[in-house]
PAVEXLO-94702 format. One record per atom (N, C-alpha, C): residue in three letters; x, y, z. Coordinates in pm, whole numbers, padded with zeros to 5 digits, always signed. Layout:
# residues N
ALAXYZ;...
***
This chain:
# residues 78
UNK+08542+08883+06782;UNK+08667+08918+06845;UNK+08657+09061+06896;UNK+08700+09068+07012;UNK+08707+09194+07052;UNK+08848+09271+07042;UNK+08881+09428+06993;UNK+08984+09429+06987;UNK+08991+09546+07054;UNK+09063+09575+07198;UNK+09069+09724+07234;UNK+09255+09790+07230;UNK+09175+09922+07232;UNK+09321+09991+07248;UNK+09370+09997+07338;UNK+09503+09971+07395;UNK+09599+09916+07508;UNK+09661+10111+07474;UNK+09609+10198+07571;UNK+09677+10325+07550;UNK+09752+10320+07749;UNK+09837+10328+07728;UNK+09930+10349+07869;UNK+10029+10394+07847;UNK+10121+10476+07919;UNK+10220+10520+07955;UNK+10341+10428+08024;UNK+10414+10411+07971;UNK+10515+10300+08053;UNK+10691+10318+08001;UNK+10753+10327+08117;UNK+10872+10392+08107;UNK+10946+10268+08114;UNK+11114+10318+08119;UNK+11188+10208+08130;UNK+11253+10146+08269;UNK+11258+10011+08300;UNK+11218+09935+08401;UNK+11332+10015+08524;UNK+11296+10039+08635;UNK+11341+10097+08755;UNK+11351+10240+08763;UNK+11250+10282+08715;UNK+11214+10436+08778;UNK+11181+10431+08910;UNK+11260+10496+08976;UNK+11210+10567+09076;UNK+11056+10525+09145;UNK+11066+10463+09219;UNK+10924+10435+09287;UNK+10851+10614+09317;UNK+10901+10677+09360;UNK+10835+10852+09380;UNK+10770+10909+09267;UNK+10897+10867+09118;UNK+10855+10956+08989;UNK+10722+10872+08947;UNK+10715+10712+08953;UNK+10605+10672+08946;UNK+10497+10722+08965;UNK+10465+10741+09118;UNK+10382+10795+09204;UNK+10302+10907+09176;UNK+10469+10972+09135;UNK+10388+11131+09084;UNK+10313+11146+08955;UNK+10364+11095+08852;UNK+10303+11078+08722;UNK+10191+11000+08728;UNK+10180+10895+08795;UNK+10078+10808+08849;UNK+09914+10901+08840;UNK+09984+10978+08988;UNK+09852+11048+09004;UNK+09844+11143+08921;UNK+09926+11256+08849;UNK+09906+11307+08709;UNK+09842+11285+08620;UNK+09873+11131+08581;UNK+09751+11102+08459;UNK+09618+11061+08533;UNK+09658+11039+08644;UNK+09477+10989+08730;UNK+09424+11156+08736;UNK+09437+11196+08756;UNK+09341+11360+08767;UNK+09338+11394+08653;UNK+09474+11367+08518;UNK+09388+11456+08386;UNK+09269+11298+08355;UNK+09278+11238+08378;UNK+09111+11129+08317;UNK+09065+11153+08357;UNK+09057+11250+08473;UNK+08932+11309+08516;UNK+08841+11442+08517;UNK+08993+11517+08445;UNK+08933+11606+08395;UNK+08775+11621+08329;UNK+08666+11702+08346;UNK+08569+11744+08243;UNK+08587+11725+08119;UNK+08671+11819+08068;UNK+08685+11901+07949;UNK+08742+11740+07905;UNK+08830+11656+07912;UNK+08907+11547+07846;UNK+08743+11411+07854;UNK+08723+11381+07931;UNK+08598+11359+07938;UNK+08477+11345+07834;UNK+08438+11439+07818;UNK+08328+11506+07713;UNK+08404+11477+07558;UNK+08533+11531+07593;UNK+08609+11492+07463;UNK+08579+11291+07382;UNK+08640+11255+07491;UNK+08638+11083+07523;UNK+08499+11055+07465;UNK+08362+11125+07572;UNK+08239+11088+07478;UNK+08201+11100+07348;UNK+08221+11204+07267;UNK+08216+11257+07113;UNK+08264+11144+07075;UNK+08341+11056+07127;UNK+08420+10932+07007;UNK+08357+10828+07075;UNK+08274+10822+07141;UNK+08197+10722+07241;UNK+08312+10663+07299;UNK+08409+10652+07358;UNK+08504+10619+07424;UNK+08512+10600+07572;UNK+08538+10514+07630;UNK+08515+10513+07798;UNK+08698+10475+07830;UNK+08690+10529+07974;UNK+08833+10534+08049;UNK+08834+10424+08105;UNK+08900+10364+08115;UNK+08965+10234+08176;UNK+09088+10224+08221;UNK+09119+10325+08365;UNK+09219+10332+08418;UNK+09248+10270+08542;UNK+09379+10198+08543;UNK+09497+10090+08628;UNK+09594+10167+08663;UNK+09609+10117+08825;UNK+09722+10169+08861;UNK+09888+10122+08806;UNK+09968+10152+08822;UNK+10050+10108+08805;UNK+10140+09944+08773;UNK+10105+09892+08908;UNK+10097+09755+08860;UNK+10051+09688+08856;UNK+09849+09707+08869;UNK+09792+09633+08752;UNK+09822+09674+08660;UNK+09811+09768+08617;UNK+09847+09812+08460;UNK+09986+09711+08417;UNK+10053+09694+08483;UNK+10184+09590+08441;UNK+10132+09466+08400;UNK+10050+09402+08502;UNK+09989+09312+08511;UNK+09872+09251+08373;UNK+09800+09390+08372;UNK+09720+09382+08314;UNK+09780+09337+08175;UNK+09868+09427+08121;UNK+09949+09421+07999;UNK+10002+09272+07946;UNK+10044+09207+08072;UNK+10112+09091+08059;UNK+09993+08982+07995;UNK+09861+09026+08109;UNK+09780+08904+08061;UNK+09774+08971+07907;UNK+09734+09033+07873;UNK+09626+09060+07718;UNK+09773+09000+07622;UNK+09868+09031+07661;UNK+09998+09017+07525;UNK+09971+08848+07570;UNK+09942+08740+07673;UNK+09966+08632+07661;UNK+09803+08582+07606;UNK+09730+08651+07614;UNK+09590+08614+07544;UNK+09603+08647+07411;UNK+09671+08728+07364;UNK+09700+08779+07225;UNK+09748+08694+07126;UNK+09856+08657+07232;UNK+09977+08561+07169;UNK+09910+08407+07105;UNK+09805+08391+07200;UNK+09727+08283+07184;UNK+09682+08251+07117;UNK+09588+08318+07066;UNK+09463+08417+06980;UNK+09546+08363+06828;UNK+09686+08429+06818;UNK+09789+08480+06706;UNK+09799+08330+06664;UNK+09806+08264+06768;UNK+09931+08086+06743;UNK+09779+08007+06645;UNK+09634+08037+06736;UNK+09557+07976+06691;UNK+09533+07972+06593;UNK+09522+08073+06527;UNK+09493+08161+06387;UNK+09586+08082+06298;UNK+09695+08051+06332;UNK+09817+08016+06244;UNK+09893+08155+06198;UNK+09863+08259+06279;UNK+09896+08340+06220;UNK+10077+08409+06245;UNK+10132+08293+06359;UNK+10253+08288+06379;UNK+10321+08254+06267;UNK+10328+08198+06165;UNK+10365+08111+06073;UNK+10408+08222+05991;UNK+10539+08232+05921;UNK+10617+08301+05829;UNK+10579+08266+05703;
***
């Protein structure tokens, strides 16, 4: 099983298409920072950054692959 960390930023639904935008590209230039970077390697860690709505997208599939995963297991069961 593979299990990764789902780290994103996500606000509440109808921001501002602009404030998006701007924060958008905010966190796209600090992942690119050097210095954050080098950091990321020390923990062997790689960036795996989505725009906006893949990142929506993206989210949706893994919680319905998750969910899956969960039912199979039996692990829905109280």
């Amino acid at each position: 099983m593979v299990a990764r960390s789902h780290l994103g930023i996500m606000g509440p639904k109808g921001i501002p298409k602009p404030i998006v935008a701007k924060l958008h590209e905010a966190f796209r230039k600090a992942m690119e920072d050097p210095e954050f970077i080098s950091v990321l390697k020390k923990f062997d860690m790689t960036t795996y950054y989505l725009a906006p709505d893949d990142y929506e997208k993206y989210i949706h599939q893994e919680f319905e692959r998750i969910g899956k995963l969960v039912k199979r297991l039996g692990l829905d069961k109280k």
